[in-house]
C-alpha positions in Angstrom: -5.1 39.8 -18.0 -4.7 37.3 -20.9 -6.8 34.2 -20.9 -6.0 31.2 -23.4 -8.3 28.3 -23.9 -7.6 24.9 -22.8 -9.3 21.8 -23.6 -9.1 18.5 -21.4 -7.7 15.1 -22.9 -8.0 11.9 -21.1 -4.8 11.1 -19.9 -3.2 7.5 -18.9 -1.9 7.2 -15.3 0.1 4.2 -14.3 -1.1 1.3 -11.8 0.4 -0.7 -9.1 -0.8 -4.7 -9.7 -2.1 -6.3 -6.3 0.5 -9.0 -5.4 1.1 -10.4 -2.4 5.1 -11.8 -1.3 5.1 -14.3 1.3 7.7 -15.3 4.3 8.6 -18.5 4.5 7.8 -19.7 8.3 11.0 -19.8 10.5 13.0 -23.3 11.0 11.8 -25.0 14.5 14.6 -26.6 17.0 14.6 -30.1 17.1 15.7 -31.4 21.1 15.2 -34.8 22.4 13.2 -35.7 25.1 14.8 -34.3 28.5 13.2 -37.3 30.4 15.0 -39.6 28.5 18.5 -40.6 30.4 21.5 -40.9 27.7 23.2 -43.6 26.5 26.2 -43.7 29.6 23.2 -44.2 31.8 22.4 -47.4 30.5 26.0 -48.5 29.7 27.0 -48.1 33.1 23.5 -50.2 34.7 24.9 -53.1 31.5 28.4 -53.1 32.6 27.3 -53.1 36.4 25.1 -55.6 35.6 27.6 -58.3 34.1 29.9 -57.6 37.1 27.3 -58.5 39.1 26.3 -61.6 37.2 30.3 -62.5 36.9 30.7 -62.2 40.3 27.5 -64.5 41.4 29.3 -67.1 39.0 32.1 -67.0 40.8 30.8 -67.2 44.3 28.6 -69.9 43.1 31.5 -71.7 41.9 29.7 -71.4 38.5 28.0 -74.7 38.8 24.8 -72.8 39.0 22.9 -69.5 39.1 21.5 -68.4 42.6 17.9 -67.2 42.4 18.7 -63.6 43.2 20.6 -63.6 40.3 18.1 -64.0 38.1 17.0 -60.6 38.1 20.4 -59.1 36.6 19.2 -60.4 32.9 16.2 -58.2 33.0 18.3 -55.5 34.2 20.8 -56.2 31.4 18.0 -56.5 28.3 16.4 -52.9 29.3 19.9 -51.8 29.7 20.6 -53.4 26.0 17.1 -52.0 24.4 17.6 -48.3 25.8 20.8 -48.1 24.7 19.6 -48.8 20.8 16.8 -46.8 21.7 19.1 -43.5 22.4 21.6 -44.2 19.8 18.7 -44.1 17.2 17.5 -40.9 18.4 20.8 -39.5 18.4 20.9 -40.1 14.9 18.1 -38.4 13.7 19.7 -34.9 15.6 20.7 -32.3 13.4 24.5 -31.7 12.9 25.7 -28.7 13.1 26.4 -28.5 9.4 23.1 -29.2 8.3 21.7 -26.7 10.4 23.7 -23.7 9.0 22.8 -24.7 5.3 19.2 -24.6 6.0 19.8 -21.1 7.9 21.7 -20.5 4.3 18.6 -21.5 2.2 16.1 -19.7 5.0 18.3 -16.2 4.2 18.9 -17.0 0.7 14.8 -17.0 0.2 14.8 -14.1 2.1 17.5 -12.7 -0.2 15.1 -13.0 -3.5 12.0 -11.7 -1.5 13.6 -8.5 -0.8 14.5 -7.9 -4.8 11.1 -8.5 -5.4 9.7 -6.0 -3.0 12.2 -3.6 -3.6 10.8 -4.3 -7.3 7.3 -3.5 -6.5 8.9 -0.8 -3.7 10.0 1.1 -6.8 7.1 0.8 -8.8 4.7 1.9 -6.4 7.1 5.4 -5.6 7.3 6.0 -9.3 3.4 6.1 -9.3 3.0 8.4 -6.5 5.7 10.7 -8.3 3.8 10.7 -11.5 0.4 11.6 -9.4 2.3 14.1 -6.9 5.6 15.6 -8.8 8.3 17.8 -7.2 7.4 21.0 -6.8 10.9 22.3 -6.5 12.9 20.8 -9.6 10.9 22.0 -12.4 8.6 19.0 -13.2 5.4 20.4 -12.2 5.9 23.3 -14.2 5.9 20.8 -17.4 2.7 19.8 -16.7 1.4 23.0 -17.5 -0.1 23.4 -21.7 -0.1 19.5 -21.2 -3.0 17.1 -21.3 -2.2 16.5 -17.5 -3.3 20.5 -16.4 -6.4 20.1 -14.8 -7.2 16.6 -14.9 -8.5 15.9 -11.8 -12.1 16.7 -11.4 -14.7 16.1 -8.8 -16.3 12.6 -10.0 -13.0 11.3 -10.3 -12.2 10.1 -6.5 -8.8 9.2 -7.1 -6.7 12.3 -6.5 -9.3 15.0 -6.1 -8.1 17.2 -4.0 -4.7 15.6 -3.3 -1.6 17.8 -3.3 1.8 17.1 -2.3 2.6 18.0 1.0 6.3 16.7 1.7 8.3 13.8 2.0 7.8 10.6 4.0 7.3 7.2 4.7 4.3 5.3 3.2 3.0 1.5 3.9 4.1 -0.6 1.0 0.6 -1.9 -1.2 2.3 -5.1 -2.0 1.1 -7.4 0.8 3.5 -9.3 3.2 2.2 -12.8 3.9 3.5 -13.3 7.2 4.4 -16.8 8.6 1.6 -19.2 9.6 3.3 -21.6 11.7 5.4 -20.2 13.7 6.7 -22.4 16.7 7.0 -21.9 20.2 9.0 -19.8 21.6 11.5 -22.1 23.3 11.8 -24.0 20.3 12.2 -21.1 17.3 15.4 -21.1 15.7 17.2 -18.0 16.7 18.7 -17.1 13.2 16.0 -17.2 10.6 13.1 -16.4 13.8 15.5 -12.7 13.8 15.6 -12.3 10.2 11.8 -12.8 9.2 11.1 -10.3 11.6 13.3 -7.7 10.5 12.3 -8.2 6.8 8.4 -8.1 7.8 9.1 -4.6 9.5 11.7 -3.1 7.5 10.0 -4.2 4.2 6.8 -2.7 4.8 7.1 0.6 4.3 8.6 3.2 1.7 10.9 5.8 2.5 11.3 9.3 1.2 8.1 9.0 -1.4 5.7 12.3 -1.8 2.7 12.2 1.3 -0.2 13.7 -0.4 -2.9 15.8 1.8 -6.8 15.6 0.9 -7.6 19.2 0.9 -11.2 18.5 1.1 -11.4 15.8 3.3 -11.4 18.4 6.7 -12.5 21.7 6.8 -9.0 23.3 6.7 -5.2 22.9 8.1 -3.8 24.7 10.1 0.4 25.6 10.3 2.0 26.2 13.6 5.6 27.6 13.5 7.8 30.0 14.7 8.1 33.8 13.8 10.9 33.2 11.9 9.8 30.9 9.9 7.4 32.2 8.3 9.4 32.2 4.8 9.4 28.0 4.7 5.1 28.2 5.8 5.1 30.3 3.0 7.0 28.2 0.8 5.1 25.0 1.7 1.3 26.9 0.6 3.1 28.3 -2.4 3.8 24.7 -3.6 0.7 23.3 -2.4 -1.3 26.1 -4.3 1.1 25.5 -7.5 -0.1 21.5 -7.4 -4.0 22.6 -6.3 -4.1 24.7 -9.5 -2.0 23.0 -12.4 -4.2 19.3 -11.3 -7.6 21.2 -10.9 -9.6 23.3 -13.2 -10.8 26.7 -12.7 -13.9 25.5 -12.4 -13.9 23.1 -10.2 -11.7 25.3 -7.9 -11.7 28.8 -6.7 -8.7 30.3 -4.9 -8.4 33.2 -2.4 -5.5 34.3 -0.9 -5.6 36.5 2.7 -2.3 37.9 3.6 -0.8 41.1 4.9 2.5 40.2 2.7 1.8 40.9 -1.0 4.6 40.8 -2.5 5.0 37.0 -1.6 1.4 36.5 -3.1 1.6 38.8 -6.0 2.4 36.0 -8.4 -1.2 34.4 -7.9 -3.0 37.2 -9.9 -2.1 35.6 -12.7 -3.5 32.2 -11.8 -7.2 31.5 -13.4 -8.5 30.2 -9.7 -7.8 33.3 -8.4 -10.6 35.8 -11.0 -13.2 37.3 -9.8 -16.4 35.6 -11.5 -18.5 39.0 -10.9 -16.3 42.4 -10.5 -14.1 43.3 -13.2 -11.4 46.6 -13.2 -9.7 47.9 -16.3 -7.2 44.5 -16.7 -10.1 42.2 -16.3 -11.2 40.2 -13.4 -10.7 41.3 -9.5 -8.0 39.2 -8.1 -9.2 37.5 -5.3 -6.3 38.2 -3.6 -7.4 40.4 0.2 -5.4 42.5 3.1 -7.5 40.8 6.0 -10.4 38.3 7.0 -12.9 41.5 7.1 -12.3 42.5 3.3 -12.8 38.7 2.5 -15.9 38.4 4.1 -17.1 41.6 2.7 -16.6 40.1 -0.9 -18.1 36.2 -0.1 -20.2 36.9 3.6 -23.4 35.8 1.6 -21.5 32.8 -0.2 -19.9 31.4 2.9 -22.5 31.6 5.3 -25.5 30.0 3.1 -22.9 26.8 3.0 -24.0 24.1 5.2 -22.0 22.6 7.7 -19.2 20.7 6.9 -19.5 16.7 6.4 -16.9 14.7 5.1 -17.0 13.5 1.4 -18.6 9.9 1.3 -19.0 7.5 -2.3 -22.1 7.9 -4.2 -22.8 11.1 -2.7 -22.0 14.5 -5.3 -19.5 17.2 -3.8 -20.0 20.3 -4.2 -20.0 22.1 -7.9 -17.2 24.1 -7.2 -14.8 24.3 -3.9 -13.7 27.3 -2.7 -9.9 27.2 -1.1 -8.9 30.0 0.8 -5.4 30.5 2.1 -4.6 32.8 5.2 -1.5 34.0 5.8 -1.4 36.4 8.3 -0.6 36.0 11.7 -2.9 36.4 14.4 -6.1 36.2 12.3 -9.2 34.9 13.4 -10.6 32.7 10.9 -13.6 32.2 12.6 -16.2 34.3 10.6 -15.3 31.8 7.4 -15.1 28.5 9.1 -18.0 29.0 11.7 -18.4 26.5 14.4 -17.9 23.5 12.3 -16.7 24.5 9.0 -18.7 24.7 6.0 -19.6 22.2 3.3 -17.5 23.2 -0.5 -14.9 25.4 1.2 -11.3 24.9 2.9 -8.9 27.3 4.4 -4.8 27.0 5.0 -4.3 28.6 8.0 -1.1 29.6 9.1 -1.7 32.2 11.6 -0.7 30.6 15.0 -4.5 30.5 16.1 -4.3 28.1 18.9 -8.4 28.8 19.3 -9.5 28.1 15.8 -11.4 25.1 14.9 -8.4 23.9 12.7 -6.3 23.6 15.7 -6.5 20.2 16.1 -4.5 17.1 16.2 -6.8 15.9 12.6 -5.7 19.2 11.4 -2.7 20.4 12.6 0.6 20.6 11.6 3.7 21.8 13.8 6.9 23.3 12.2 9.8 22.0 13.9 13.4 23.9 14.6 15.0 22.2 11.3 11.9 23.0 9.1 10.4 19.3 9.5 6.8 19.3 9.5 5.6 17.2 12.2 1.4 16.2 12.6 0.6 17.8 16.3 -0.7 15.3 19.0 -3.5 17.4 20.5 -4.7 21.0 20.7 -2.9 21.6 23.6 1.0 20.8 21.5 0.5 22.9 18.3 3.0 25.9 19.8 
């Protein structure tokens, strides 16, 4: 086997600015009082009350003004006050007119908001895609010879250990102010109420942007699918060991492969990660490429079990010099002689061997294969068949 030298180069990666957008609060209805009688009300007690007083006149010969008449001129004043009293609040009512432009101006707002969160929207995917490229379409592969192969390294905390594990949705950084006053219920109008809601939840989040997976941050993952399916398991550790080893350096990772399918692994002898540091043959380094669990352990038994137990990775604290990867795929393997009870500190397995027993096989852990190739987290131990 050939080796060539590489040097790492600092690299620049792009950044998403912190910004925060926010939502305008929601127009309130304005009603009048309901204990207030209208304006007929107190045009009916006025008009009842002249009658009255015309018709005292007239009995009276209009000469002079009995004494229970004198209480109709009270009743006609309030009358005359409330009436000027409801016709004023009338007036300050919103017509109908003016209450559709501000619902134009409320949506219009809410118009130029979503531009400029599908702005940052956009930004923010095209940095994940720079940090977690497509596998698939040939873009990863141009990383390789370029001052991007193996930059990530073990004090860098930003994407060591990441790989791309599919597609999916992802909370948007850019922060959504919500509304702060918001009025009561009863009195919310309906119109722009509806549409800050729907922007705050439909704005939120990014669709169809690379999910990254932390390698390191469990003790493995574990694949549950079907028997025929195997090919797409395959196909998603292929990728994820493509990314693992064009980001990482050689010797910050080491990669062994357990399968009962070589020819769908044969391609990894040629990968750096995968040389033996110790036994050599006639084309150089063993591959550390094995038929089963037992001819693994018989190669790294002393390495694996003087690890100490697993604990995740925490700031300020130094991870291991080197971590070991190990990817099994074999069905029906027990995996339990290299994880242990708890796993072990500097080393992660892929599992895809439908284990429902091993320690992997776990909703933190666990990942189901559904009928259309969609890979779905599982909810608990007991759903990841």
């Amino acid at each position: 086997m050939s080796r060539i030298g590489f040097i790492r180069e600092a690299v620049f990666s792009p950044t998403v600015p912190e910004q925060a957008i926010v939502v305008d609060d929601p127009q309130e209805i304005s009603r009048p009082a309901p204990s207030r009688p209208p304006m007929w009300v107190w045009v009916l007690i006025f008009i009842a009350g002249a009658i009255g007083l015309m018709v005292m006149l007239y009995v009276s010969g209009a000469r002079q003004l009995s004494t229970g008449s004198f209480f109709i001129f009270p009743m006609m004043m309030v009358s005359m006050v409330m009436m000027m009293r409801t016709r004023g609040a009338g007036a300050q009512k919103i017509s109908a007119a003016a209450k559709n432009q501000n619902r134009a101006d409320y949506l219009r707002k809410l118009d130029e908001l979503r531009a400029d969160t599908h702005d940052a929207a956009r930004a923010q995917a095209r940095e994940i895609n720079y940090h977690h490229p497509d596998p698939c379409d040939g873009s990863l592969a141009t990383l390789v010879g370029s001052a991007r192969m193996w930059e990530r390294a073990p004090g860098i905390r930003g994407n060591w250990g990441h790989v791309r594990l599919g597609l999916g949705v992802t909370r948007l950084k850019t922060k959504l102010t919500p509304p702060t006053k918001v009025p009561p219920e009863d009195l919310r109008e309906t119109v722009t109420t509806v549409a800050a809601r729907d922007f705050l939840r439909a704005q939120n989040v990014i669709h169809d942007v690379p999910r990254p997976l932390h390698l390191f941050d469990q003790m493995g993952w574990s694949w549950f699918y079907e028997p025929g399916q195997r090919a797409t398991v395959q196909g998603m550790l292929r990728a994820m060991v493509c990314q693992l080893c064009v980001f990482h350096g050689p010797d910050d990772v080491q990669l062994a492969v357990i399968t009962d399918d070589l020819p769908a692994w044969e391609w990894a002898k040629w990968l750096p990660h995968t040389a033996d540091d110790e036994y050599v043959d006639a084309c150089g380094p063993l591959r550390l490429i094995f038929g089963d669990v037992r001819a693994f352990m018989d190669r790294f038994a002393h390495d694996v079990q003087s690890r100490s137990p697993f604990a995740p990775l925490m700031d300020g604290v130094a991870p291991p010099a080197r971590w070991l990867v190990v990817v099994v795929d074999l069905p029906g393997a027990d995996c339990a002689p290299i994880l242990g009870d708890a796993g072990r500190m500097g080393l992660s397995v892929l599992e895809a061997t439908n284990d429902e027993r091993s320690v992997v096989a776990n909703a933190e852990c666990a990942f189901v294969v559904d009928n259309i190739g969609n890979l779905l987290r599982a909810a608990d131990s007991r759903e990841v068949r």
